[in-house]
N, C-alpha and C positions, 0 to 999 in steps of 0.2 A: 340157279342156272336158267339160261331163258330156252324158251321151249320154239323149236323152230321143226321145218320139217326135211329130214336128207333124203334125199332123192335115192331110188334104187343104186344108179350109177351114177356118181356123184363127182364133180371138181372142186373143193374147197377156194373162194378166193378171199385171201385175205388184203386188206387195208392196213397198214399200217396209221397210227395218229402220231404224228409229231410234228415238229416245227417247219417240217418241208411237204406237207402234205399240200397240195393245192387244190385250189375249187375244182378245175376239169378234174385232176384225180378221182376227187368225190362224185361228181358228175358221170362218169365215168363207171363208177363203182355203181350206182346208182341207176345205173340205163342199165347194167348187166343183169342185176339183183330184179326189176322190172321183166326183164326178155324171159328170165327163169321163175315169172310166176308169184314170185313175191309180192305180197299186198300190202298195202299202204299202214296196215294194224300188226303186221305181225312185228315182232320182238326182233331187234337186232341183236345176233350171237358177238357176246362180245370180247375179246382174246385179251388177256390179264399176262404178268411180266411172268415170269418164270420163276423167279427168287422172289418177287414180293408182287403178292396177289393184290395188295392197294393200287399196284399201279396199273392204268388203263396202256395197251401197246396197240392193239388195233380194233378192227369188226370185221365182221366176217360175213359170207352168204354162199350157201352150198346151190351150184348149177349142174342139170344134167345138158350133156355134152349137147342134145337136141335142140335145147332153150336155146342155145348160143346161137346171136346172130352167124350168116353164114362167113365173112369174112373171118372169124376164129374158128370156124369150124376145121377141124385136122386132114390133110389130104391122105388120101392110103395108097 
């Protein structure tokens, strides 16, 4: 299991990997994982199939609500 750090208050985002995954997606994924602190060493948490742990289904990177640029940030 790879070692990563969750934030006190935490939003799981996951990535799916498959055949419709596209570059802005990852790009995307990637500027978010960045905004929340994430450095360029650490381990991506990686999300395995349900029924068969061979198979790779996504990645993962846990954000606290504050990292988030402010356009996602939640209105009250």
């Amino acid at each position: 299991m790879s070692d990563f750090e969750k934030k006190a208050v935490n939003l799981k985002l996951s990535l799916a990997i498959d055949q419709d995954l596209t570059w802005g997606e990852l790009f995307r994924f990637v500027e978010l994982a960045r905004t929340s602190g994430v450095e360029p060493t650490d381990p991506v948490p990686l999300e395995y199939n349900e029924r068969d742990d061979s198979i790779l289904d996504g990645i993962a990177v846990y954000l606290a609500a504050e990292d988030l640029p402010s356009a996602a940030q939640p209105t009250v």
